[in-house]
C-alpha beads as a LAMMPS data file, in Angstrom:
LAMMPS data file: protein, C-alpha beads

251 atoms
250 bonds

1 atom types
1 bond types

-500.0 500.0 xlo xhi
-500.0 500.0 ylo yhi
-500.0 500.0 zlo zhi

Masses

1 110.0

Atoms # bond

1 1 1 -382.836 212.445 22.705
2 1 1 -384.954 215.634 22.221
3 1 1 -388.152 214.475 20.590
4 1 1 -388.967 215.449 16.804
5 1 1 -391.840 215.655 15.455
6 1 1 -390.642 213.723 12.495
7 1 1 -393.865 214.192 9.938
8 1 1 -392.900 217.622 9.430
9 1 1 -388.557 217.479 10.192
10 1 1 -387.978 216.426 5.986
11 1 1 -390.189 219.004 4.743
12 1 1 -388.561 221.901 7.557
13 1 1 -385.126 220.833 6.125
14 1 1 -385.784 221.662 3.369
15 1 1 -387.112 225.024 3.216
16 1 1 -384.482 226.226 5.950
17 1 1 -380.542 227.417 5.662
18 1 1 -379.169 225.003 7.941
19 1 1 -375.453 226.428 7.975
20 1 1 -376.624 229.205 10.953
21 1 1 -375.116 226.635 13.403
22 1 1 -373.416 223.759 11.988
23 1 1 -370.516 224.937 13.645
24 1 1 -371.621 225.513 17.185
25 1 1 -372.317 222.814 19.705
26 1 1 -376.016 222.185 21.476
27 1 1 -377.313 224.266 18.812
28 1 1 -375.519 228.145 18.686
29 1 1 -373.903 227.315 21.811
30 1 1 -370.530 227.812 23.839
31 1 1 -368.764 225.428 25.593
32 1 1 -368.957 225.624 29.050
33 1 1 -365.647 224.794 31.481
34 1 1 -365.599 222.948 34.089
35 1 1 -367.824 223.091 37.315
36 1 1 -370.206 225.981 35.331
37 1 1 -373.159 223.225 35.365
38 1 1 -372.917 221.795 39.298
39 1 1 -376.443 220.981 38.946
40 1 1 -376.794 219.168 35.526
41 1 1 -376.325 215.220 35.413
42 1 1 -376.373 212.973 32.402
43 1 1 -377.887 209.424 31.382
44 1 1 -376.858 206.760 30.128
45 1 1 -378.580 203.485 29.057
46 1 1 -375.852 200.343 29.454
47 1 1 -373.181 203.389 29.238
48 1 1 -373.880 205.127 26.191
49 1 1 -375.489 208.920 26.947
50 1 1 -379.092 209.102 26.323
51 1 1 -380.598 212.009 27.937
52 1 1 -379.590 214.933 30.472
53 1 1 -381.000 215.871 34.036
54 1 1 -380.468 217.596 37.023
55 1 1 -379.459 216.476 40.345
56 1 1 -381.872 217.564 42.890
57 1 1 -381.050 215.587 45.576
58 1 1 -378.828 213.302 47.412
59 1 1 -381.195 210.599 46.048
60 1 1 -382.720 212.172 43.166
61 1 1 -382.387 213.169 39.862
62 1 1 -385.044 214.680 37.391
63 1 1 -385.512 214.303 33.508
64 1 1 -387.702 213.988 30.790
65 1 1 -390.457 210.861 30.777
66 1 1 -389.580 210.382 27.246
67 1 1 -386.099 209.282 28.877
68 1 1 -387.571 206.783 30.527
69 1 1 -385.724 202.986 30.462
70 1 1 -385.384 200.152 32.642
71 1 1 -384.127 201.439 35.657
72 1 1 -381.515 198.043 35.647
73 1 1 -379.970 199.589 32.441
74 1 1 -379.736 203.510 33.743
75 1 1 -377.106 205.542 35.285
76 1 1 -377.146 208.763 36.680
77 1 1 -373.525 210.584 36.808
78 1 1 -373.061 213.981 38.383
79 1 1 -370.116 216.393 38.099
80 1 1 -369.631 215.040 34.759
81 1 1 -367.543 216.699 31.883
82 1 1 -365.770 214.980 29.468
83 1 1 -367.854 212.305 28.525
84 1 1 -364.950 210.366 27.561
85 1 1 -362.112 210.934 30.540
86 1 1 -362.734 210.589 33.883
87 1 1 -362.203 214.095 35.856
88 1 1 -362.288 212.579 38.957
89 1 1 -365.216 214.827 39.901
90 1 1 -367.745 212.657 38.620
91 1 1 -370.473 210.879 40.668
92 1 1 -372.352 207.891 39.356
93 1 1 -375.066 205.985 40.704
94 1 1 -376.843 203.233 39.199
95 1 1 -381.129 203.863 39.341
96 1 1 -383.332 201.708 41.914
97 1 1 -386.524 203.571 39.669
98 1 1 -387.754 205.593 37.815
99 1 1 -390.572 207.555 38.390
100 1 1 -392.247 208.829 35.168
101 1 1 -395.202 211.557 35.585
102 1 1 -398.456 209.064 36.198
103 1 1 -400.123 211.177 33.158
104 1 1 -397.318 211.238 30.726
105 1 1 -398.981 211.298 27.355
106 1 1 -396.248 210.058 24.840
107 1 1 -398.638 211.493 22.059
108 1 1 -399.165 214.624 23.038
109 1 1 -395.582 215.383 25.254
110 1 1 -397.686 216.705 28.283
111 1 1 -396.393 215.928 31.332
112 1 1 -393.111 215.032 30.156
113 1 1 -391.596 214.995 33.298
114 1 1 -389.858 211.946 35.034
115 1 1 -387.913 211.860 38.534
116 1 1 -384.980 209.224 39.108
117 1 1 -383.695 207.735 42.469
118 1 1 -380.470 206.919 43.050
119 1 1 -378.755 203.785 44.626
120 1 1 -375.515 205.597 45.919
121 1 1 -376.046 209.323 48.016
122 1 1 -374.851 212.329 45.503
123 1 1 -373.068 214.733 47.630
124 1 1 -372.580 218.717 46.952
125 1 1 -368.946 219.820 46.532
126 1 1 -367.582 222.476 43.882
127 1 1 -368.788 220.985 40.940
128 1 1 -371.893 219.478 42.419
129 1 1 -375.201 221.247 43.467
130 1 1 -378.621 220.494 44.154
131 1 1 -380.893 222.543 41.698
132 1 1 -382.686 225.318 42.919
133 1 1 -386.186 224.816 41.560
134 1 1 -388.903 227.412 41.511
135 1 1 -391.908 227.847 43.407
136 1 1 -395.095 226.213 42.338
137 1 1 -396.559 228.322 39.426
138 1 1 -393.936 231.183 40.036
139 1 1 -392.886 231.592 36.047
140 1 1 -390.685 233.826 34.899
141 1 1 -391.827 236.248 32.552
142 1 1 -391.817 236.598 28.388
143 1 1 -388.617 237.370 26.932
144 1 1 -386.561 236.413 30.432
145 1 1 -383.284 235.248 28.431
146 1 1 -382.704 231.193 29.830
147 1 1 -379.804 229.008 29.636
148 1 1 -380.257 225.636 27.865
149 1 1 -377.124 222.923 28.478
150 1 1 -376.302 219.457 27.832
151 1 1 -374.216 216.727 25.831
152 1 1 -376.605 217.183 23.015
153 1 1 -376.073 216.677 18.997
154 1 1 -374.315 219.990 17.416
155 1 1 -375.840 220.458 13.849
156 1 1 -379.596 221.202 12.440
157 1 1 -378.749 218.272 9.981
158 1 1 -376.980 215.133 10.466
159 1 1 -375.000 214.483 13.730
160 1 1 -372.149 215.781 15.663
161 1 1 -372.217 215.026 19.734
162 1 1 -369.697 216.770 21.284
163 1 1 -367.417 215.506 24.351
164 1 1 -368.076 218.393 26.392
165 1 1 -371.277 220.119 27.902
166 1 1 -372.616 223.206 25.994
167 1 1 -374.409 225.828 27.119
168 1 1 -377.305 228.352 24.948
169 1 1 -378.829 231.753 26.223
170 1 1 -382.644 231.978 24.518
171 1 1 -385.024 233.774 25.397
172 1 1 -388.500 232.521 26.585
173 1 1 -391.625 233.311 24.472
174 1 1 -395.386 233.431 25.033
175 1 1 -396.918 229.994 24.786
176 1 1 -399.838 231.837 22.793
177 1 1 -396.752 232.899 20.276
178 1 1 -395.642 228.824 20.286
179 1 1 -399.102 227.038 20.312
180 1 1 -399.494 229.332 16.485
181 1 1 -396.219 228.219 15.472
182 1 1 -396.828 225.076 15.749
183 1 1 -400.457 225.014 14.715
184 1 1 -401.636 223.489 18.618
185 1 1 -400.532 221.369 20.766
186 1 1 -398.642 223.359 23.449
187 1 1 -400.263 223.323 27.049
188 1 1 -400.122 225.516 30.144
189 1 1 -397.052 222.362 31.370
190 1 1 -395.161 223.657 28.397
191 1 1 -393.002 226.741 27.748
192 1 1 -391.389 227.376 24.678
193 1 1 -388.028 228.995 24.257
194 1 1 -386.639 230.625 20.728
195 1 1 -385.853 233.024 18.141
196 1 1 -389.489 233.384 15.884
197 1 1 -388.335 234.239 12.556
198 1 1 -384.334 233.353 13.372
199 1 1 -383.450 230.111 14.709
200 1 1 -379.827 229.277 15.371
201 1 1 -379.940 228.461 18.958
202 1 1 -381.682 225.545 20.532
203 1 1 -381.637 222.147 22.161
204 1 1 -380.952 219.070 19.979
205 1 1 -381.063 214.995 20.011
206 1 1 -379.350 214.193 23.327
207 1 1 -380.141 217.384 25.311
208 1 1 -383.584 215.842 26.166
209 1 1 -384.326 215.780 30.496
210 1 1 -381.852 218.670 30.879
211 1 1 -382.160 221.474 32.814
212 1 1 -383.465 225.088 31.400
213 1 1 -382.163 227.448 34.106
214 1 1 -383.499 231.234 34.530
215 1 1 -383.019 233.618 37.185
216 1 1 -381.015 230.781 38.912
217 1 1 -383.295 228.059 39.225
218 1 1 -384.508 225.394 36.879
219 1 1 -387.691 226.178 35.333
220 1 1 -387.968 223.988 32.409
221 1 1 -387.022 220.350 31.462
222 1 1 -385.876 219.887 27.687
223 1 1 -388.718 217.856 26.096
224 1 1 -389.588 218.237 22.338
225 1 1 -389.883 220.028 19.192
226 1 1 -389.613 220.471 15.470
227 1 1 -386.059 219.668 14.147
228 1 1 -383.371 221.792 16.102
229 1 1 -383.159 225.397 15.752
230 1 1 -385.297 226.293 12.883
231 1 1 -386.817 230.039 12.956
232 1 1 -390.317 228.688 12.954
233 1 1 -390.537 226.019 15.505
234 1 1 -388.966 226.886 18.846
235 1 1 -387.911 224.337 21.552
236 1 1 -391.180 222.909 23.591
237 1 1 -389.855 222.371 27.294
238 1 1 -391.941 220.684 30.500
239 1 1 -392.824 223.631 33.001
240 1 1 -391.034 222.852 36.004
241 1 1 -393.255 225.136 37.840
242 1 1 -396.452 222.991 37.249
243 1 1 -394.522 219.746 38.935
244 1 1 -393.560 221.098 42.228
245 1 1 -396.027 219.128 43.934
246 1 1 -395.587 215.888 42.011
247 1 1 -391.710 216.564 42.823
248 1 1 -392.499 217.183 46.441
249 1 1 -394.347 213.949 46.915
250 1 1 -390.818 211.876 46.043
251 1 1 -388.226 214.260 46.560

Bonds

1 1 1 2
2 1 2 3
3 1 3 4
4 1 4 5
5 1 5 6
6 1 6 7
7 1 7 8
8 1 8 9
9 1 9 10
10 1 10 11
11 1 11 12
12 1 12 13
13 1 13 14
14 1 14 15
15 1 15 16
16 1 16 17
17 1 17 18
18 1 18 19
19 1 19 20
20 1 20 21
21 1 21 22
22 1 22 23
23 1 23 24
24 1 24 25
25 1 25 26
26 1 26 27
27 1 27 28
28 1 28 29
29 1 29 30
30 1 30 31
31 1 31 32
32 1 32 33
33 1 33 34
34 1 34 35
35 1 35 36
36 1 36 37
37 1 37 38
38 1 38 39
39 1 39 40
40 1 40 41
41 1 41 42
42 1 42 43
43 1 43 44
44 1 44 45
45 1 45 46
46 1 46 47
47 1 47 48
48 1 48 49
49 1 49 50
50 1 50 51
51 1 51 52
52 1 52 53
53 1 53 54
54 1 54 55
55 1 55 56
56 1 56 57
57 1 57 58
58 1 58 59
59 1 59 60
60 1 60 61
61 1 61 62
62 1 62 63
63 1 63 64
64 1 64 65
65 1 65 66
66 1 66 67
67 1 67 68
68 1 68 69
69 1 69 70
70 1 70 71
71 1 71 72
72 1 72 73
73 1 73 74
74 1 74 75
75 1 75 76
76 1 76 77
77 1 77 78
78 1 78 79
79 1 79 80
80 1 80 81
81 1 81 82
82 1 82 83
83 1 83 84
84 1 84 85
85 1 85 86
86 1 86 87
87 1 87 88
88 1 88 89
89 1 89 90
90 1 90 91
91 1 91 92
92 1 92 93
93 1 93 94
94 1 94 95
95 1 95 96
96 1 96 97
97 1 97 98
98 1 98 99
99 1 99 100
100 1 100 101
101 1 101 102
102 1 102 103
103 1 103 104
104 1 104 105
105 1 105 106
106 1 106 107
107 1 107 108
108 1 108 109
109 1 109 110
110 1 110 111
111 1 111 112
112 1 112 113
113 1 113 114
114 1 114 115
115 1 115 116
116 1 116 117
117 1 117 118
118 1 118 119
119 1 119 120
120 1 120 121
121 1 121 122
122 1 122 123
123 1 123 124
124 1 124 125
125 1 125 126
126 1 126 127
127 1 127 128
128 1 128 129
129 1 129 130
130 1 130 131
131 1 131 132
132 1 132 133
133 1 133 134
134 1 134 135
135 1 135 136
136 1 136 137
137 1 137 138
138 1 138 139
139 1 139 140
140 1 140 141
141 1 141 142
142 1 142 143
143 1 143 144
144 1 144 145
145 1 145 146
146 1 146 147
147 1 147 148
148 1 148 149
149 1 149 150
150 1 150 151
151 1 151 152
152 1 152 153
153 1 153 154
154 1 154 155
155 1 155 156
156 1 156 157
157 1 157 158
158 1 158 159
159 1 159 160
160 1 160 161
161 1 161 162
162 1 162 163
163 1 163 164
164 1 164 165
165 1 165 166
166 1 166 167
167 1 167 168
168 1 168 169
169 1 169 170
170 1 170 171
171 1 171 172
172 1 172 173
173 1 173 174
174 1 174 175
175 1 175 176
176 1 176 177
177 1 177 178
178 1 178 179
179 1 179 180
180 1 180 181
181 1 181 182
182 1 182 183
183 1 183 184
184 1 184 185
185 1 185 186
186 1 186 187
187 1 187 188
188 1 188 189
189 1 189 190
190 1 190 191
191 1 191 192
192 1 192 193
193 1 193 194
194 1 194 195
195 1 195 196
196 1 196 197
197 1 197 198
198 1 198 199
199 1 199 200
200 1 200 201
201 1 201 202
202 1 202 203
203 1 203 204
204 1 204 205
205 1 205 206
206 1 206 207
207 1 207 208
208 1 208 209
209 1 209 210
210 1 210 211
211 1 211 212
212 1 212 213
213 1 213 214
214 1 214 215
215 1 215 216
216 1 216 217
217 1 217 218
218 1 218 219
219 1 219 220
220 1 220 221
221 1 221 222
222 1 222 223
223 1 223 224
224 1 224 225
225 1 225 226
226 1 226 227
227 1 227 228
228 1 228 229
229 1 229 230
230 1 230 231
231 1 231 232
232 1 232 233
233 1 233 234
234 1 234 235
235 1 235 236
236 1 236 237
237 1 237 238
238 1 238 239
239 1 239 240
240 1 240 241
241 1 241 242
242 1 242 243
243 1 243 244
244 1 244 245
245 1 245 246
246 1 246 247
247 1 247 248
248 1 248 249
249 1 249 250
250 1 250 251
C-alpha cells in the first residue's frame, strides 16, 4: 500500500496521459519467473496481501512502518509466487512483533522503516535468500539503474493487482532533483527513484515495504509518493543505508 499523497493525486490525474502503463504490471514492469526474487517476502493482514518485504533473516523480515498492523493479524510468506496457488516453495510464518522505527513520523514518511520477527525459522534454499544489505551510509551513486518488485497494483488509474511478482529497472536520482519536484519534504533517509519529465515506471498501491535492489543488495524500502508513475513526482523510498544500525540492534 504505497502511500499517496492524496491532496495533490486528483489534480496529477488530471493533467497526465495515464495510458504509458496501463498495460504493464508494478508500474512499466515485467513479470518476473520463478525464484528471480529469493529475497522478497510479502504481507498479509488476516490473508489478504498488504505490503511487500524482504527476508533478512531466519527470524526476520523488513518493511515499511506504514505497513505496520497487529502483529496477531500479520503473516510473513517467503518464496512466494502466485499469490493464489501454492508452489510448494512458499514459507509462511505468522509475526510475534513488529518493530516499527522508534521515530517513524507518519506525517512526514521519515523513517519509514519497520523490521518483523518471525514465529517459525525461514530457511535459504533456491528460491529463498537472505538479503544482502549495504553498508552503513555506503549509497550507490546518481543514475545507478535499481530494480523495484512486488505484488503491487498495475495501472496509474484505477486498480489491477496482478497474481504474480513484477519487477521495474529505474534509475536513482539526486534527492536535491526530488526534494524540487516535490516542493520539500524529502530527507537525507530518503532516495528517490524515476524518470523526471517521463514517468511510466514505478512502484504502486501494494508494492509498499518491498525491496529496491542495486548492485545486488537492498538499498531502499518502497515507502511513498505522488500517484504512481507520473513524470513529475518520482517514487520516495526509505534509505536502507541510514538503518543499518537500527537493523543491527534486532537482526
Amino acid at each position: 500500500m504505497k502511500v499517496f499523497i492524496l491532496a495533490l493525486l486528483v489534480a496529477a490525474a488530471g493533467n497526465y496521459d495515464v495510458s504509458i502503463a496501463d498495460d504493464d504490471k508494478i508500474i512499466g514492469g515485467q513479470l518476473t519467473s520463478p525464484g528471480d526474487l529469493p529475497y522478497i517476502v510479502n504481507l498479509k493482514r488476516f490473508g489478504s496481501l498488504m505490503c511487500g518485504g524482504s527476508i533478512l533473516s531466519a527470524n526476520w523480515a523488513m518493511s515499511a512502518a506504514h505497513c505496520n498492523a497487529a502483529a496477531a493479524s500479520l503473516t510473513v510468506t517467503a518464496g512466494d509466487y502466485s499469490l493464489s496457488n501454492n508452489d510448494g516453495t512458499e514459507q509462511a510464518s505468522s509475526v510475534v512483533r513488529t518493530v516499527p522505527h522508534p521515530q517513524y513520523n507518519s506525517n512526514t514518511m521519515e523513517n519509514d522503516i519497520m523490521l518483523l520477527q518471525l514465529s517459525s525459522s525461514i530457511s535459504q534454499n533456491s528460491h529463498v535468500t537472505f538479503a544482502t544489505l549495504p553498508a552503513a551510509f555506503n549509497d550507490p551513486a546518481v543514475g545507478t539503474v535499481c530494480k523495484v518488485s512486488g505484488w503491487g497494483n498495475t495501472q496509474i488509474v484505477g486498480s489491477n493487482y496482478p497474481d504474480k511478482p513484477y519487477s521495474v529497472q529505474v534509475p536513482i536520482i539526486s534527492n536535491s532533483d526530488c526534494n524540487n519536484a516535490y516542493g520539500g519534504g524529502i530527507y537525507d533517509g530518503m532516495m528517490c527513484l524515476g524518470l523526471l519529465g517521463t514517468g511510466g515506471k514505478d512502484s504502486c498501491q501494494g508494492d509498499s515495504g518491498g525491496p529496491v535492489v542495486c548492485n545486488g543488495a537492498v538499498h531502499g524500502v518502497v515507502s511513498w509518493g505522488i500517484g504512481c508513475a507520473y513524470p513529475d513526482y518520482p517514487g520516495v523510498y526509505t534509505r536502507v543505508s541510514h538503518y543499518i544500525s537500527f537493523i543491527n540492534s534486532y537482526v
